[in-house]
N, C-alpha and C positions, 0 to 999 in steps of 0.2 A: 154228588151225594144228595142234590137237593130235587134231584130229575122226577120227577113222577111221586113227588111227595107231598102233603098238606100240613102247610104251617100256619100258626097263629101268634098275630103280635098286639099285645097287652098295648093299650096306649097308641095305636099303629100309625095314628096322625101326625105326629110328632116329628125332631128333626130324627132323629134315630129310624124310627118304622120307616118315613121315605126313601129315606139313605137307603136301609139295609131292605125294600121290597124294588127298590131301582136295579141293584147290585145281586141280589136273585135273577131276577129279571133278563138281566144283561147276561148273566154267567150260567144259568140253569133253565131247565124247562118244569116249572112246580104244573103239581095238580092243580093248587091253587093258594091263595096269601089271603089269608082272611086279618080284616084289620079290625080291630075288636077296641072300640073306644068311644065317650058320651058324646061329643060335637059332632052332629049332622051336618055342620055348616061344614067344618074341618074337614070330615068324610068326601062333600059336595065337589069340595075344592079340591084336594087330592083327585080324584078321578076322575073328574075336567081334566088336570095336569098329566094325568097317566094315561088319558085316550089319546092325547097327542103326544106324545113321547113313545107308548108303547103304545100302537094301534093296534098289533095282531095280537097282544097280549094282555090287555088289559081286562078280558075276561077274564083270565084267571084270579083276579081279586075281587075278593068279598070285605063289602061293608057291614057293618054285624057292630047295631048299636046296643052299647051294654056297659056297664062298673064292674069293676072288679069287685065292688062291695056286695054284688047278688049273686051268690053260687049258685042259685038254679041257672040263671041268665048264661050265667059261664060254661054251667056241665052244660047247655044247648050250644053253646059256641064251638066246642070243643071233641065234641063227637067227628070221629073220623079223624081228628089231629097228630099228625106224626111228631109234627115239634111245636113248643112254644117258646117266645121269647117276651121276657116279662117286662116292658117297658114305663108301665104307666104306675104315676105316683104325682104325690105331691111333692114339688120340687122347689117352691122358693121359699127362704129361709124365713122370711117375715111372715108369709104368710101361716107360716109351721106355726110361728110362737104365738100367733095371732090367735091360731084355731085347732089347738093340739088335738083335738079330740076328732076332727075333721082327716086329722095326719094321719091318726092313730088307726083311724076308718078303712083308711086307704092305704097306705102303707106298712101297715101290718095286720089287719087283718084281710084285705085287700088281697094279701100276699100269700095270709094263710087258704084264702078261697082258690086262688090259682092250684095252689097245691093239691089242695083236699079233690078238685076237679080234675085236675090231672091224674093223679092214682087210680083216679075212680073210672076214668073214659080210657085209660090205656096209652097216656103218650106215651111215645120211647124218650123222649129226651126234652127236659127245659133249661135254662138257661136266664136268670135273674142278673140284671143290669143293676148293678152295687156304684160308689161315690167313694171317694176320698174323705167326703165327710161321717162315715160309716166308722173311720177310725179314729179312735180314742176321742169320741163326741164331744161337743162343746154346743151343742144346738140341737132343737129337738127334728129337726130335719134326720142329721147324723143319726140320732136313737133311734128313729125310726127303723131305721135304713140298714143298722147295728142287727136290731131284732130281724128284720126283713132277712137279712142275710143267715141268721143265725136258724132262722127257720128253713129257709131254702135246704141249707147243707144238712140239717138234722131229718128233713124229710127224706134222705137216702135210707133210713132206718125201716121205712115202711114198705119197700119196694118189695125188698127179697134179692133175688138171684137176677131174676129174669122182669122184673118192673121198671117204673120210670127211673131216668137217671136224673139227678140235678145236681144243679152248678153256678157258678158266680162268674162275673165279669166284670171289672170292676177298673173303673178310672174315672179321671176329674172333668171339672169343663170342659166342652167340647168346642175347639177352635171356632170361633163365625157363629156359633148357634144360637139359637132366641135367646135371649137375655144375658148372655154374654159379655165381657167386655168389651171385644173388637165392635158389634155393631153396635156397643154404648160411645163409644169414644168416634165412631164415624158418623151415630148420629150428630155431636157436637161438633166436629169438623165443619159438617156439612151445613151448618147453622151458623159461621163464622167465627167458631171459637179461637180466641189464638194460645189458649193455655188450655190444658187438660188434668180433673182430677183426678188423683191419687191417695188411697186410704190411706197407705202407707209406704214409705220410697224403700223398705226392706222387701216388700212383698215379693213372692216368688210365684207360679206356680207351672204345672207341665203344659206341655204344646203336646195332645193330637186330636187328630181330624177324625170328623164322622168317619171316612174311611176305612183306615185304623182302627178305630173304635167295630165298626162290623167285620172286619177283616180275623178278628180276634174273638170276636161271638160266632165265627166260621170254625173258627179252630177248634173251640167250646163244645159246639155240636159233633163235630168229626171226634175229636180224641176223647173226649169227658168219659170216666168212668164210673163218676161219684163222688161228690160233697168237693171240687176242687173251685177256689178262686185264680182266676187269673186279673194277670195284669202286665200291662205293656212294657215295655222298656223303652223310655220316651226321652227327649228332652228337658231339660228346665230353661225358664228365660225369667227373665227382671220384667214386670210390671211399665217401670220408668221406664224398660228401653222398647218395650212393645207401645208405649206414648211415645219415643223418639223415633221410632218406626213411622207409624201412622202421622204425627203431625212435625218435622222436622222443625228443630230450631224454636218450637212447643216451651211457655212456661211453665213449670210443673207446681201444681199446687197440692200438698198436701194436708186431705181433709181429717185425718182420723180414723180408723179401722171403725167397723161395723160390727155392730152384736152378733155374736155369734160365729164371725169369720177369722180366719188363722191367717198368720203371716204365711208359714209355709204348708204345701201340702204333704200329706203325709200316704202312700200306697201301701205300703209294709210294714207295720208297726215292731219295735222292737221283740214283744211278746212273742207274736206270730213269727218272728227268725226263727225260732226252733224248729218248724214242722215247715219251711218254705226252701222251694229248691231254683234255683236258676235254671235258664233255656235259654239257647241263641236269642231269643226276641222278647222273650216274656220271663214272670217270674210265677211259679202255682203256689200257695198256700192251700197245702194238705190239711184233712181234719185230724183233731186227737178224739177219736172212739172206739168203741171197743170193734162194731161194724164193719170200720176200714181195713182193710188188707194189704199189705206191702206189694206181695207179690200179684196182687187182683186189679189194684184200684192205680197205682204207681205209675205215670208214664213214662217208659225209657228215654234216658236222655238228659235228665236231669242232675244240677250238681247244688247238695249241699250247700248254703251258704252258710256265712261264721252264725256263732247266737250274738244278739246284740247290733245284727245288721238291719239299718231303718233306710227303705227305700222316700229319702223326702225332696222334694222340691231344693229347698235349700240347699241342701248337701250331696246331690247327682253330680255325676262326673259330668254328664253331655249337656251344654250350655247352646242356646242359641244368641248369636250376638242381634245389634241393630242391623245390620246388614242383612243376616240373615232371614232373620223376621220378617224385613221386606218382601224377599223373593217369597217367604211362605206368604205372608199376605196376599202379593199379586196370584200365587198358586189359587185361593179362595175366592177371589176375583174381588180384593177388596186395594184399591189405588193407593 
């Protein structure tokens, strides 16, 4: 699908854009991957990393420094683009509440410029990287993120028949990733800690992997018809036993939940049951417009789930124990 094609990723330095230009890379022959984001250093370092990994390929990536917050800078990025995939925002929660208006910059109207660029240069297909904290918000990260989404799926309206399509993607921390728990808690191992903290010993949230995580913004691109969220169908695990993972026989210290943070996560909010359908692997929430079509926009396959069905952390059927944690851990390459 991706063979002879020119994509662009928002953000592309990131653990996402590497993951997901590795995994091109490996699987397709792109025109080219253009990585479209402000650190030059980030940029440096990626392509160091990519000429020795991908020698015969590593031409095909473009570094192409730019914000999302300049629409001219963007519609220059963007010329010639078959796809995009919108990765870049601001992502840590303190610093949201710190500098809402900095958030506000970047992650919505950020989000609006991707769009308003995209319509305007002709891509066939984008693809907006949504959180778990997008539902039913508690932090200005989430509102962001809320609006960010609510724009992506509402720009289906301006297309037409034959215009860009867009879509959502959407799930939680990503296993190993910067800032993360696992390399919080191996930083402190690794420092001689013999106890590890914990906000709170109820906490829950999903397990998956960068992998996964692009595996699923594959699918997005190939089936998307317009205004659809997807979401994975993942595991839950316990917090305390991802610490009895990593540091066996570990005292657990419970500090107290953080502003703005949930015990459990939340994918599918109860609201959203009415218009969301089940798949082997994923679950889509469809939009309510008047734009959408049953028989247009609908991918075969899907079943109905009840109303009042909340896909949460907490209350997922598929648990990952201490055990198995391990084996994912040593999977990531973390001891």
């Amino acid at each position: 699908m991706f063979n002879n094609t020119s994509i662009l990723i928002t953000g592309g330095t990131g653990s996402f854009g590497k993951k997901f230009s590795e995994m091109i890379l490996d699987q397709y022959d792109p025109k080219r991957i253009v990585i479209y984001s402000r650190d030059e250093f980030k940029q440096d370092v990626m392509k160091k990393d990519f000429s020795v990994r991908f020698p015969d390929k590593v031409n095909k990536l473009r570094f192409f420094i730019g914000d999302v917050r300049d629409l001219d800078r963007l519609k220059r990025a963007l010329n010639g683009i078959d796809y995009v995939i919108h990765a870049a925002a601001m992502k840590q929660v303190p610093a949201c509440e710190y500098n809402p208006l900095e958030a506000i910059k970047t992650n919505i109207n950020g989000a609006q410029n991707v769009i308003d660029a995209s319509l305007d240069l002709g891509v066939k297909k984008v693809v907006a990287l949504s959180t778990d904290k997008a539902v039913n918000p508690i932090n200005l990260y989430g509102g962001t993120k809320l609006v960010s989404d609510k724009l992506f799926i509402a720009a289906n309206a301006y297309s037409g028949d034959s215009g860009t399509v867009f879509s959502v993607v959407r799930y939680g921390n990503v296993a190993g990733s910067r800032g993360s728990v696992i390399p919080f808690f191996e930083n402190l191992i690794n420092d001689g800690a013999r106890s590890l903290p914990i906000t709170d010993f109820r906490m829950t949230r999903f397990w998956i992997t960068l992998e996964e995580g692009v595996n699923l913004v594959f699918k997005a691109l190939d089936e998307s018809k317009g205004g659809e969220t997807y979401i994975s169908k993942i595991s839950s695990f316990y917090i305390t036993d991802l610490a009895k993972a990593m540091l066996p026989e570990s005292e657990l210290k419970e500090v107290g939940i953080r502003e703005g943070e949930k015990i459990d996560e939340v994918m599918v909010s109860k609201d959203d049951s009415r218009t969301t359908y089940e798949y082997d692997k994923h679950y889509i929430i469809y939009p309510s417009f008047e734009w959408w079509n049953f028989t247009k926009h609908f991918t075969k396959g899907g079943l109905k789930i009840e109303d009042g069905f909340e896909y949460n952390s907490g209350t997922n059927k598929e648990w990952l124990s201490v055990e198995m944690l391990k084996e994912k851990l040593e999977e990531l390459g973390f001891k």
